[in-house]
C-alpha positions, 0 to 999 in steps of 0.5 A, spaced: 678 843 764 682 849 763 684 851 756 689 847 752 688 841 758 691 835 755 685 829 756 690 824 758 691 821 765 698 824 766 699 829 769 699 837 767 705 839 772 711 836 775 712 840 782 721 840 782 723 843 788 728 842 794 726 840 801 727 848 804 722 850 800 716 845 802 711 850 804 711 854 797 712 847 793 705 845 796 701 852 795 703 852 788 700 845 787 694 846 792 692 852 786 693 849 781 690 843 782 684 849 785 684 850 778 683 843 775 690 842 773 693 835 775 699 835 778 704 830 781 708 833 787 713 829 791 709 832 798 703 828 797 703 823 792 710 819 794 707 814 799 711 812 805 714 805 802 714 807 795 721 808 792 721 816 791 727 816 785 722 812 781 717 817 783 721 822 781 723 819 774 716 818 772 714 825 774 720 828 769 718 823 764 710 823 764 708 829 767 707 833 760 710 840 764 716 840 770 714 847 774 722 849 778 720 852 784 727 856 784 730 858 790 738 858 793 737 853 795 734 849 789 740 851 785 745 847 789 739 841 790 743 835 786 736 831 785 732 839 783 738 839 777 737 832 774 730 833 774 730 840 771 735 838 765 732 832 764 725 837 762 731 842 758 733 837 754 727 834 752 725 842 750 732 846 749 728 851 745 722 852 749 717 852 744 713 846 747 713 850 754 715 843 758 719 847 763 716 853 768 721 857 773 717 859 779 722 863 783 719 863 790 726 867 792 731 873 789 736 868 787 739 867 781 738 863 775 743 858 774 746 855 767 741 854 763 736 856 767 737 863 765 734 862 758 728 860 762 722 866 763 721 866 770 714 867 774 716 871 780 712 870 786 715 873 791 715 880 794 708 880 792 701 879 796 698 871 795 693 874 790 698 877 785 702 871 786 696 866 785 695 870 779 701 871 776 702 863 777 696 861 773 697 865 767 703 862 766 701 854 767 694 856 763 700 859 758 703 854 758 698 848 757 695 852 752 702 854 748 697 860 746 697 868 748 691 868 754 687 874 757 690 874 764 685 871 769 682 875 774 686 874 781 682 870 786 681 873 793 683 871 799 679 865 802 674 868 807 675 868 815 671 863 816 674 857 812 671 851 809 674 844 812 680 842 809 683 849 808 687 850 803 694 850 804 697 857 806 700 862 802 707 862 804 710 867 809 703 869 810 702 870 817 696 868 821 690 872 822 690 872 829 697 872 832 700 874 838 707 872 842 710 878 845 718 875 844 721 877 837 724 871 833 730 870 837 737 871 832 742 867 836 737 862 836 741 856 834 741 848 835 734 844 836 733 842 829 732 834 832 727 838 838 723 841 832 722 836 827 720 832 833 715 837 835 712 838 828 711 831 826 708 829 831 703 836 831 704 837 824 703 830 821 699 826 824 693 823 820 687 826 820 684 822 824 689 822 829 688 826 835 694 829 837 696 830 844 697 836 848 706 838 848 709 840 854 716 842 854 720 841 860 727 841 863 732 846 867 730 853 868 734 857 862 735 851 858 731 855 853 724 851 853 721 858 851 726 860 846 724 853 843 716 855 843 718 861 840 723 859 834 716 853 833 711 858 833 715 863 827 717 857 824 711 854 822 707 860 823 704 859 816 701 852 818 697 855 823 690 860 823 691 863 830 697 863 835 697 865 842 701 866 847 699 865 855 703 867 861 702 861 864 706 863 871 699 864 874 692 863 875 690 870 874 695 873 867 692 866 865 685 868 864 687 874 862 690 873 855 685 868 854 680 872 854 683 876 850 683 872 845 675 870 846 675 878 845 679 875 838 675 871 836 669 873 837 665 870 843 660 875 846 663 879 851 659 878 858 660 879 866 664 873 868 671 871 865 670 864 866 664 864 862 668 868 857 673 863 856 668 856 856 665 860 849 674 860 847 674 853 849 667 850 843 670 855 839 677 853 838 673 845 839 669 847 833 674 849 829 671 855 827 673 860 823 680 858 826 680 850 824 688 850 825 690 853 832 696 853 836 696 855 844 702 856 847 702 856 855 709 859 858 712 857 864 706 854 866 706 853 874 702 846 877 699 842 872 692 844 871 686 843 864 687 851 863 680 851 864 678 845 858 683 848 853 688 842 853 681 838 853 680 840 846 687 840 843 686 834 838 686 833 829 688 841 828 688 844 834 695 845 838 696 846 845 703 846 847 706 847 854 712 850 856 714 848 864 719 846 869 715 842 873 716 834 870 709 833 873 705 836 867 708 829 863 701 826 867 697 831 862 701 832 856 706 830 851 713 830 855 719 833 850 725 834 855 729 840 854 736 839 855 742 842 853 745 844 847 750 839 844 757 841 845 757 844 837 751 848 838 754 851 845 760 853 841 756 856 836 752 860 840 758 863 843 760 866 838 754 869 834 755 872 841 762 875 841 765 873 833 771 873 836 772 868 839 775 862 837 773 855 836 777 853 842 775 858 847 768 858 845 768 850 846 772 851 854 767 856 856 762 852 853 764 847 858 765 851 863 758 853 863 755 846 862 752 847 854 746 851 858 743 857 852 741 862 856 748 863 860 751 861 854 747 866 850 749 871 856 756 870 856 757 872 849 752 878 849 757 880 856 764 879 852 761 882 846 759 889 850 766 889 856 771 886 851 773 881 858 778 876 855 775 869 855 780 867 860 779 871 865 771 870 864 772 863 864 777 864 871 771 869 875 766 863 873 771 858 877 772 864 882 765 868 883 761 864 878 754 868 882 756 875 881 759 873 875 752 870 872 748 876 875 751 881 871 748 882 864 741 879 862 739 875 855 734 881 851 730 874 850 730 873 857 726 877 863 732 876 868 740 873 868 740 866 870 743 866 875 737 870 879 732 866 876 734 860 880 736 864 887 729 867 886 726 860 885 729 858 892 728 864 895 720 862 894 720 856 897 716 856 903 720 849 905 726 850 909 726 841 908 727 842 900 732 849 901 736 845 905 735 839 900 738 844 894 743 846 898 746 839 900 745 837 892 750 843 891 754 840 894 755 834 890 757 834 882 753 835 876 752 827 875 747 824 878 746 822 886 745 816 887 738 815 892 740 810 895 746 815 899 740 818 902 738 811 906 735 810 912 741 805 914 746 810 911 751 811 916 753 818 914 746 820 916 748 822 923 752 827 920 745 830 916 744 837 918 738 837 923 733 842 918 734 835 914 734 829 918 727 828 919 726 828 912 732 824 910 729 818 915 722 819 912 722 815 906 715 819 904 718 826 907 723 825 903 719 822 896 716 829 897 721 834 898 724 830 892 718 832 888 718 840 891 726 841 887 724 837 882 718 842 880 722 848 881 726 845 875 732 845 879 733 839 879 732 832 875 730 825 877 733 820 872 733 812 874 741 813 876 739 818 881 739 826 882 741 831 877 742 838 879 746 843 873 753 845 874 752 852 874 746 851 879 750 848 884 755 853 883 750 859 885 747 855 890 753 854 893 754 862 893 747 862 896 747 859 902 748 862 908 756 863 911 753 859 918 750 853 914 756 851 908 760 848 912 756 844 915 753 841 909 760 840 906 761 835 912 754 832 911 756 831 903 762 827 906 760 823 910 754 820 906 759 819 901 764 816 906 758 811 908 757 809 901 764 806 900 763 798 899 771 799 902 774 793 897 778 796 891 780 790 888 772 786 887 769 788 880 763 788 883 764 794 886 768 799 880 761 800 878 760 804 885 766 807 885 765 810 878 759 813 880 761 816 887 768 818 883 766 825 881 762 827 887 768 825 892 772 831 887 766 836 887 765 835 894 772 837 896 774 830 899 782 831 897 782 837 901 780 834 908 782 832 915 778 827 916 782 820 916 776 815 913 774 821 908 782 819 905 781 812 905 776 813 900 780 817 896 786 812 896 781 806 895 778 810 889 785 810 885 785 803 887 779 801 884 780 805 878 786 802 877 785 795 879 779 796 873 784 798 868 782 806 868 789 807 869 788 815 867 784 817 872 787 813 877 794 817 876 791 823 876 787 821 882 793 819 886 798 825 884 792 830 886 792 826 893 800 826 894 801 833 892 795 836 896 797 831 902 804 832 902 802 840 903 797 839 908 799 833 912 807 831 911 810 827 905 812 823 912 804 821 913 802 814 913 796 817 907 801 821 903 806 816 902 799 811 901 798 816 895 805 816 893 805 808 893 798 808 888 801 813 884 807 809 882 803 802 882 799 806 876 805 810 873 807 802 872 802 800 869 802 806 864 809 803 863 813 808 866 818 804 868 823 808 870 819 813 874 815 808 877 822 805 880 824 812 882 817 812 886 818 806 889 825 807 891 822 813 896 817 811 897 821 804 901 825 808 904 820 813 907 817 806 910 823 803 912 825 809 916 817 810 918 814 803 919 820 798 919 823 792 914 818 788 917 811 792 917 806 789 911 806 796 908 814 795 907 814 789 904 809 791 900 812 797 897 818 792 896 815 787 892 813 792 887 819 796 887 822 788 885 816 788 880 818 794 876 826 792 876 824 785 872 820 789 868 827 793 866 829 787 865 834 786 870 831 779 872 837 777 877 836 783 882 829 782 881 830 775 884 834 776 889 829 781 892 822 777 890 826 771 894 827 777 900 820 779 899 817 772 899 822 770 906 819 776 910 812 775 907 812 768 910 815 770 916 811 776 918 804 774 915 804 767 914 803 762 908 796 763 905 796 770 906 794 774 899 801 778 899 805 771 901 801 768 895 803 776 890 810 775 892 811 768 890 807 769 883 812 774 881 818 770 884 814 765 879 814 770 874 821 772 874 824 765 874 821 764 868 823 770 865 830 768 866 829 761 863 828 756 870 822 754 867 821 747 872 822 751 877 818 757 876 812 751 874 812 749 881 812 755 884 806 757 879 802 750 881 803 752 888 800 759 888 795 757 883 793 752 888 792 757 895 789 762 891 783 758 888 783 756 894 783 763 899 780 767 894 776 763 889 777 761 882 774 768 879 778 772 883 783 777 878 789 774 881 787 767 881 785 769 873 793 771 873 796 767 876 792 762 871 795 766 865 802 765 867 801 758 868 798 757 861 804 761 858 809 757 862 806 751 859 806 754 852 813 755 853 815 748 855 811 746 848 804 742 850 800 747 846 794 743 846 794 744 855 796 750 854 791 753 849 785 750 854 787 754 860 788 761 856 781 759 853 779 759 860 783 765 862 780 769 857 772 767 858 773 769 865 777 777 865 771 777 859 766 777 863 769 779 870 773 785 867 770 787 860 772 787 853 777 792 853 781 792 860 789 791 859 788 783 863 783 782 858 787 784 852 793 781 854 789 774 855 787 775 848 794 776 845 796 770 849 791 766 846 792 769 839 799 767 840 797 760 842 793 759 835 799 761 831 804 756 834 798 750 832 798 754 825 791 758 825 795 763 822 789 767 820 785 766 826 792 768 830 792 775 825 784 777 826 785 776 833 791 780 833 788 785 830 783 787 834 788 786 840 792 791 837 787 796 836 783 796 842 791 796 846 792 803 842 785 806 844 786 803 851 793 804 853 796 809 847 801 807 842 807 807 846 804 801 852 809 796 853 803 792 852 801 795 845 808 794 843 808 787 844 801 786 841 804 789 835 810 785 834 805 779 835 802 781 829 807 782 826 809 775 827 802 773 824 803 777 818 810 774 817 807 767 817 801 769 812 808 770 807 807 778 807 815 780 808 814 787 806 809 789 812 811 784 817 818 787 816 816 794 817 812 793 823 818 790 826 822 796 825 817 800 828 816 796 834 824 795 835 824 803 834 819 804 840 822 799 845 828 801 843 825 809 846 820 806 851 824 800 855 831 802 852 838 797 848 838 792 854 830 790 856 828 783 854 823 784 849 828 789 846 832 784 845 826 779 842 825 785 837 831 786 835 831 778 834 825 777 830 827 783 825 834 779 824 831 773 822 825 777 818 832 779 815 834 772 814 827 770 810 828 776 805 835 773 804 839 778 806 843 774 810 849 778 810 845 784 814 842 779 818 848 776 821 851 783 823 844 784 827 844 778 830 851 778 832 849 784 837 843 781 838 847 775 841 851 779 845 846 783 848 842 776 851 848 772 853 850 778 858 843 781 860 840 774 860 845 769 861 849 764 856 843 758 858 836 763 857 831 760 852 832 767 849 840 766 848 839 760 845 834 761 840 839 766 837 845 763 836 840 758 833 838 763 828 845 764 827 848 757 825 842 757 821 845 763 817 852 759 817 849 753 814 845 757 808 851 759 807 
């Protein structure tokens, strides 16, 4: 027992410190306790599972000391204060020494602190430090002067096993990595703190496998083994870095550090290296070991090392070949996350601001190395970032040629073209060069198919191997091990900034041909029916390739049916930004490069104004429409299907404006036509008696408008099926004319049916979906389940405004909904301002006259009325009255409700 020691069980020392200070935290322990101190420390004595502030609380209140280990970063620890004042509060004076400071850092000595003597342990040798922090803990426990003790030395080269815990900031015995620690380096914390629990903190017993850090050539796989080597290099005795690019530089730096350790020199380096290996397995003298293993080629033993990597020694594994994932640990490095990137880009060139750090970084796809280049290139010429960013879209491999990383041997785009350049397999070149063709998200297999019919179109270097499914496994396989490419279970992933240097590598004679090549494959892989849910998933999934395969620009007629059909798909699944955005790229290009008068450029126009519609843009889509019909009449003639069609959607947006008596007379025009031309039980005979249907009931002919609805119901249950989107539609507007004429209870099955069906056909959040659950929403506030009807509401609302944005006709009519709901739960305030804001939007978006301009401002009069300013609400109602008497009509169920409403004012009064 050292002098003064306390007989007690409790602990001489409490060890309070902030995580960043871990290692100094665990060496000061390991010395006292070398030296028969018994001390509590947070690192070893909180067990998983045990509550660590309980732990914390005893420590302060049993241990007879606490020992701060003072750093910046323990001054700003909240829990590091609690338990230091809580120790200064129970000996303000100092006299019984219950609170030693070691500052482990050049920091200052926050408020009370300050009156503490420190032990400084930094900035000296361990054997000073170790010195210098026994006196102080004999001092205190003695609370006499002392003779300073005699520094222990170092401990010898030849450890004992378990090692002591290092001394911080010590560096290993033996160390050799050639690259300085990088200072841009930024991110990877998930990364390390993955590697270094699994290396670091396993059980004794557990034998750790050897890592393998693979991904893209330039994602920083070597950068990360670097910043861990540096990082943890006081966990280790020995660290070594092997080139691992080939055999013969590999064997050679392990010799040489058979030469470090000691193993006796002979003739063979086989034999020299098989004395390395029973060294490092022994663990002695260098019980902790990390071999790291840089851009490893095949996936090899490295001559036993990786056999022996176990409890304390690490093998870790840089490469590009997924392969090594069969002889180690897989960690995939991918990217940075988009906050990192930008981070990088700006301790590159500080200059730059936040947001054009954040476009270059998408530009450059998050890859470090060409993120790292980048800013070092900025920094050096002074380029705008603009113009960086346009010669990337313009020139991207002499862009990416010029300039080097100082943490990498060559730019990055050299390091992908001297890559291809290598292979000595013209199958996998032209495999490479076909994928570069395509976008940066994953090809799907099945493109490359046997049965495709785009097969035809395949480059001859390529057909014998895109036919022979094993041939084609293999070359898969080859680009896969260069890094240039991965395979994941959606397909093949090349990097955008891979494709675009490929792009520009690949010989003038061959582009051409592999552009047609990627067209046609993906022409073949059209499932050719935009309006099948079933087929929106392979929709998506081609999308991005059809954009960076140059499909808009082509004059191929089958490549622009897909495009069309594309915007058709997006649209029908309710993704209406990507669908107008489609359809104008389409009809702007075409209109340029083929006529506004060509059948696929009025196409465009026609499923541009459908989308724009359905955004609820009313007035634009008419204009749209209103061209379009011409064009066609004068192209195609009034009884061609795609005349009739664009007039039965320009019929559709003039409802949707409200004038539902021009809209009637041309539905019933419409329907005449379709009925001649197409015949009954065709499905747009069916689309234009829905809307007929619809329009009826707008304007109130509720008898009528059921009839028709029952009939269309019928024929399309019967022609298309009763999961159909249409029929589900037609179903929908069937529910709310009943509702409308009162039998609830009929109403709300049908709306329950509705429901279920777009759920689990469209999804949570498409538009249909979300008006079918407004509709039954609304169905349980007419039967009085008022909270019911709000909670649904509610989510309706916030999934429309996510969806469709604040100013959708359809979130507007959610909103005033709502408002109803809160309304009838009796809170008058809210529902009343929800009501002025939803007649303010309507009143913008659809203008004075609509109908559901009309209703708003009908529902805001009334709420008026119940708060009893009846005066107002008379005023209101009176132009609301004339408003519906000559939009709607004096017999509309609307006109009269509001005269209703007025002579309940008159009678209150």
């Amino acid at each position: 027992m050292t002098d003064g020691g306390s007989e007690s069980t409790d602990s001489h020392f409490f060890v309070s410190y902030a995580q960043e200070d871990r290692v100094w935290a665990e060496w000061i322990a390991w010395t006292l306790e070398e030296a028969h101190y018994r001390v509590l420390i947070q690192a070893w004595d909180f067990a998983p599972g045990s509550n660590w502030v309980s732990g914390m609380q005893e420590g302060v209140t049993r241990a007879a000391r606490t020992l701060a280990v003072l750093s910046a970063d323990y001054a700003r620890s909240v829990y590091g204060a609690a338990e230091w004042q809580a120790a200064w509060a129970a000996d303000p004076a100092g006299q019984a020494r219950k609170l030693l400071t070691v500052r482990v850092t050049e920091c200052d000595r926050p408020g009370l602190l300050g009156q503490i003597v420190p032990v400084d342990v930094f900035g000296v040798d361990e054997t000073v430090a170790r010195a210098e922090l026994l006196r102080a803990a004999r001092l205190a426990v003695s609370g006499k002067r002392g003779k300073p003790a005699l520094a222990p030395p170092f401990p010898p080269v030849m450890q004992t096993i378990p090692a002591p815990a290092p001394f911080p900031n010590a560096s290993p015995a033996v160390w050799s990595v050639p690259w300085p620690r990088n200072p841009l380096f930024t991110g990877r914390d998930g990364e390390l703190t993955a590697m270094a629990s699994r290396l670091l903190s396993a059980e004794a017993s557990v034998v750790v496998l050897p890592q393998t850090l693979h991904g893209l050539g330039g994602v920083g796989k070597t950068q990360l083994a670097v910043e861990y080597a540096y990082r943890h290099a006081t966990d280790y005795d020995l660290v070594w870095w092997v080139p691992g690019e080939s055999t013969a530089l590999a064997m050679g730096a392990l010799v040489d550090l058979a030469s470090r350790v000691g193993v006796p020199a002979t003739d063979s380096a086989q034999e020299r290296i098989t004395g390395l290996v029973e060294v490092l397995r022994r663990g002695e003298p260098f019980r902790r070991w990390l071999v790291v293993v840089d851009n490893a080629e095949a996936p090899s033993g490295l001559f036993g090392v990786l056999a022996v990597a176990g409890r304390s020694g690490h093998v870790l594994v840089t490469s590009r070949d997924p392969a090594w994932a069969s002889w180690a640990q897989p960690v995939e490095v991918d990217v940075l996350p988009r906050a990192d990137a930008i981070r990088l880009l700006r301790r590159g060139c500080e200059r730059l601001t936040d947001a054009e750090a954040g476009r270059l970084a998408a530009a450059l796809g998050d890859l470090p190395l060409a993120l790292e280049q980048a800013g070092s290139w900025l920094a050096v010429t002074g380029m705008p970032a603009g113009t960086y960013e346009r010669l990337l879209t313009d020139k991207t491999g002499e862009l990416l040629a010029r300039g080097r990383s100082a943490h990498y041997p060559l730019p990055v785009a050299a390091a992908w073209t001297i890559a291809v350049d290598g292979l000595d397999d013209p199958d996998a070149v032209g495999l490479l060069r076909l994928l570069a063709r395509f976008g940066p998200e994953p090809v799907p297999l099945d493109l490359f198919s046997p049965a495709a019919e785009g097969l035809a179109e395949v480059p001859d270097v390529l057909a014998d191997m895109v036919h022979d499914p094993l041939a084609f496994s293999d070359r898969v396989a080859t680009v896969c091990r260069l890094g240039l490419v991965r395979a994941t279970a959606d397909g093949l992933v090349m990097h955008r900034l891979v494709q675009a240097v490929l792009r520009e590598h690949t010989p003038a004679e061959h582009r051409e041909q592999l552009r047609t090549a990627a067209h046609a494959l993906l022409t073949a892989a059209d499932p050719a029916d935009p309006a099948d849910p079933a087929c929106w998933p392979r929709y998506t999934v081609l999308y991005p390739h059809v954009l960076a395969a140059g499909m808009l620009d082509t004059t191929d007629d089958a490549v622009r049916r897909l495009v069309l059909r594309l915007a058709e798909a997006f649209r029908s699944s309710g993704d209406y930004r990507t669908a107008a955005s489609l359809s104008r790229q389409a009809y702007t290009r075409w209109t340029a490069q083929l006529g506004e008068d060509h059948p696929d450029t009025i196409t465009a126009a026609h499923n541009l104004a459908r989308v724009v519609r359905e955004q609820g843009d009313y007035a634009a889509a008419r204009a749209l429409f209103d061209d379009v019909l011409t064009r066609r009449r004068r192209t195609l003639g009034e009884d061609h299907p795609d005349t009739i069609t664009t007039a039965h959607n320009l019929a559709r947006v003039v409802g949707d404006q409200g004038d539902y008596a021009a809209a009637r007379s041309m539905l019933h025009d419409v329907l005449t036509r379709s009925q001649r031309v197409l015949g009954e039980d065709h499905p747009d005979t069916d689309i234009a008696a829905h809307e007929l249907a619809r329009v009826l009931g707008e304007q109130g002919d509720r008898a009528a408008a059921r009839v028709l609805f029952d009939d269309v119901l019928t024929r399309r249950r019967r022609i298309l099926g009763e999961d159909h989107p249409d029929t589900i539609t037609t179903a929908h507007e069937l529910a709310r004319l009943v509702r409308d004429q009162g039998d609830y209870a009929a109403a709300r099955v049908l709306f329950d049916d509705v429901l279920t069906r777009r759920r689990r056909i469209l999804g949570e959040d498409h538009p249909d979906t979300l008006i079918a659950a407004g509709s039954l929403a609304g169905m349980a506030r007419d039967q009085g389940d008022y909270a019911a009807a709000r909670a649904m509401l509610d989510d309706v609302l916030t999934r429309s405004r996510r969806v469709l944005g604040e100013d959708h006709p359809d979130t507007i009519g959610a909103a005033h909904e709502l408002a109803f709901a809160v309304r009838d739960q009796g809170d008058y305030t809210a529902a009343r301002a929800m009501l002025d804001d939803v007649l303010t939007r309507s009143q913008r978006v659809l203008g004075d006259d609509h109908s559901s301009t009309i209703a708003a401002a009908h529902g805001l009069a009334g709420m008026v009325r119940d708060q009893g300013d009846h005066a107002s609400a008379r005023a209101m109602l009176d132009d609301v009255l004339t408003r519906s008497q000559r939009v709607l009509g004096e017999d509309h169920p609307l006109t009269i409700s509001v005269r209703c409403t007025l002579a309940g004012i008159s009678d209150a009064e």
